[in-house]
Each structure stands twice: as C-alpha cells, then as structure tokens.
C-alpha positions as CSV (number, residue, x, y, z in Angstrom):
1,X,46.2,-16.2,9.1
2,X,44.5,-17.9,11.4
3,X,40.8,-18.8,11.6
4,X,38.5,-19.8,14.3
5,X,34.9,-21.6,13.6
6,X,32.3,-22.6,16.0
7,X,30.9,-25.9,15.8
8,X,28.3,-27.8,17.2
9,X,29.7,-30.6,18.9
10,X,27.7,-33.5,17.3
11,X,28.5,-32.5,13.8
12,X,32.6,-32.6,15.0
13,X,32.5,-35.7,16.2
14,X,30.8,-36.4,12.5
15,X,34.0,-34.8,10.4
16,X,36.9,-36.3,12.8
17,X,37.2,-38.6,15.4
18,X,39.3,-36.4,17.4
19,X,39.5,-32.4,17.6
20,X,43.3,-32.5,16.5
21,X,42.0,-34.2,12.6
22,X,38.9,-31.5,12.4
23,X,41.5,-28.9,11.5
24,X,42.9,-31.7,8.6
25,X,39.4,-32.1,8.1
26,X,38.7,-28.4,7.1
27,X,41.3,-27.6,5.4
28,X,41.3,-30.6,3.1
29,X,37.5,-29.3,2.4
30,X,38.3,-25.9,1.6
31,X,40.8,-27.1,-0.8
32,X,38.2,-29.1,-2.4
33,X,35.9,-26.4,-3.2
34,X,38.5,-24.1,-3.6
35,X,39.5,-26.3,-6.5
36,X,36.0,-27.3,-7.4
37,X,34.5,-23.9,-7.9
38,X,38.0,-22.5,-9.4
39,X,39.1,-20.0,-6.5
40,X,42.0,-22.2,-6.3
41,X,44.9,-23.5,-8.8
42,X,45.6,-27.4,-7.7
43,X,48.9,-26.1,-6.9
44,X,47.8,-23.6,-4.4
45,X,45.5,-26.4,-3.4
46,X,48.5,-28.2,-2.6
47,X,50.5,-25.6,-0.7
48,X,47.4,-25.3,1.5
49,X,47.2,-29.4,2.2
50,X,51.6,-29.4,2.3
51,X,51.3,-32.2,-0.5
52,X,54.7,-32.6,-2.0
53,X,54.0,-34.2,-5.5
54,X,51.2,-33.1,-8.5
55,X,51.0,-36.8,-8.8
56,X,49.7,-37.2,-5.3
57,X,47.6,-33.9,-5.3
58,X,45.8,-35.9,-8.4
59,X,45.3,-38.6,-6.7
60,X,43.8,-37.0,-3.6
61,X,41.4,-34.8,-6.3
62,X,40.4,-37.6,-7.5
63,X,39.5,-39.7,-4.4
64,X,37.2,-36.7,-3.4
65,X,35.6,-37.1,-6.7
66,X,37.3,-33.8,-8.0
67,X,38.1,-34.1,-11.4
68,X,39.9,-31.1,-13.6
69,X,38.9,-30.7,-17.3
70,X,41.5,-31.5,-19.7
71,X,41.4,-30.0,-23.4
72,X,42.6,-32.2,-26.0
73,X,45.8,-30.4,-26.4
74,X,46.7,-30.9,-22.8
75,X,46.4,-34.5,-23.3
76,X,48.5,-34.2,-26.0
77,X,51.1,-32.0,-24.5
78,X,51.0,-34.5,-21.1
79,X,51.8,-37.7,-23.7
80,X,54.5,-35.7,-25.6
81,X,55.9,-35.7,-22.3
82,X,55.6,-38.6,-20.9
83,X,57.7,-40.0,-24.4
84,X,60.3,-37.9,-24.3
85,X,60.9,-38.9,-20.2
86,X,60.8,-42.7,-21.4
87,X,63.8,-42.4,-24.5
C-alpha cells in the first residue's frame, strides 16, 4: 500500500536533508512506535525497515532508545543458546 502525507516544508527539511531520506525517515519511525506501543513484532518491524539480521534490528532498537522486556526465562533460554552454538 502506498501512503501519501502532507507536510509542511520546514518540518521536512527538519526529518531529512533531502526528500528521497523523509520516506527512510518515516518509515524507520513508524517502526519505532510500532514496536514501542506493541502493534508491531520486531520481526515485522524488520520486514518493514528490509533489515536482514535480529542482531542488527537490536541494534537499531536500541540506538532509538527502544528497549524490549526480557523475562528471566528468556535470558535463560538466549544463554542456553548461546552455549550450545560455542561447543
């Protein structure tokens, strides 16, 4: 789908410096908040932004200041992993 906003022009030139980044712009801030307020899965998140890797979807969470809860058993789980990958 595609979607068309109006913008005033001194708030554009604010989010990107050229028209062609606003639409990278947008879209990485709808994934945000799509993430943020829980309308969206990191993965489908991902799909949205065309990052490859969980690892760099993470990363890029995190740099926004986006950071998913973790249970205790999820931390566990992610270590068990993480061992059995390094025998």
């Amino acid at each position: 789908m595609q979607v068309t906003l109006e913008l005033p022009e001194d708030l554009v030139q604010r989010l990107a410096v050229d028209t062609n980044g606003l639409s990278r712009v947008v879209l990485e801030a709808l994934a945000l908040e799509g993430v943020r307020s829980g309308k969206f899965t990191t993965a489908q998140a991902r799909r949205l932004l065309g990052i490859k890797s969980r690892y760099e979807m993470d990363g890029f969470l995190k740099a926004h200041g986006v950071l998913l809860s973790a249970t205790l058993e999820d931390v566990r789980r992610d270590s068990e992993t993480a061992l059995a990958f390094s025998k």
